[in-house]
N, C-alpha and C positions, 0 to 999 in steps of 0.2 A: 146660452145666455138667459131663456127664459125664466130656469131653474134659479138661477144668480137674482134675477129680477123679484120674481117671487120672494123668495127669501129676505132681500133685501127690503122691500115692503113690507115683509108683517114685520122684521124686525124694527120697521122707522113704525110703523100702524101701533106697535105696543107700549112706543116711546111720547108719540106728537099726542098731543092736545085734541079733543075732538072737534074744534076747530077746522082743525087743517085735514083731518081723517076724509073727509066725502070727498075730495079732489081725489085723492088716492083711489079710494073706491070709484069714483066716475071713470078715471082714466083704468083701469083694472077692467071692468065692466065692458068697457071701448075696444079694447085690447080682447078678451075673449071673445065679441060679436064680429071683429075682425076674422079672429084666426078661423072662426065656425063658419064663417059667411067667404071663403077665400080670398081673403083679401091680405095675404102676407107682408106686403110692404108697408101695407098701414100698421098692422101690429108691431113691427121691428120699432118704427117709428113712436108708437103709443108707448112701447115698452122702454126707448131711451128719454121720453117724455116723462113716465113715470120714476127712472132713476133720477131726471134731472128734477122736477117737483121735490122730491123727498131730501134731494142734497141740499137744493137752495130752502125748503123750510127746517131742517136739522139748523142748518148755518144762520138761519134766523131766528132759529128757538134762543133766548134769553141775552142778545146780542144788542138790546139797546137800553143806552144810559141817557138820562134825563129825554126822553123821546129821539135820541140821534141815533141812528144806526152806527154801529161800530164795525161791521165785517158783514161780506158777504160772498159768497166764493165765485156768486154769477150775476154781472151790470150788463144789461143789454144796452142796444140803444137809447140816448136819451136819459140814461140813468146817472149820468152826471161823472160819472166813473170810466175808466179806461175799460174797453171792452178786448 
C-alpha cells in the first residue's frame, strides 16, 4: 500500500494548487520519520491520512458555486452533512 500511497500523491501534488501541496508534504514527511524512527502504526495511520487529505481536496478543487460548496466526498462531525 505504501507504493499505492506514493504514487497516488505525486499524482494529486502534480494536479492541486500550491495551496494545498505543504499538507501533503507535511503529512509525507510524518510518515517517513515514522517508518525511520519504528514507529509502524503511526505511518499506516499517516499514510490513510495522506490518501484521505488528497481525496477530500481533489473533491474540493473547483466544487463551489457562488461561495456554496456543491460536493464533498468526506463531512465529518458537525459538518452539517450525514456522516
Amino acid at each position: 500500500m505504501s507504493g499505492l500511497c506514493q504514487s497516488f500523491c505525486n499524482n494529486f501534488e502534480r494536479q492541486c494548487l500550491m495551496k494545498n501541496k505543504w499538507i501533503m508534504d507535511v503529512l509525507l514527511d510524518l510518515r517517513a520519520y515514522a517508518l525511520q524512527n519504528d514507529l509502524p502504526n503511526l505511518a499506516e495511520h499517516l499514510e490513510e491520512a495522506s490518501l484521505l487529505a488528497a481525496t477530500e481536496m481533489a473533491s474540493n478543487e473547483g466544487s463551489e458555486v457562488n461561495g456554496q460548496q456543491t460536493s464533498r466526498i468526506y463531512q465529518g462531525p458537525g459538518a452539517g452533512g450525514n456522516a
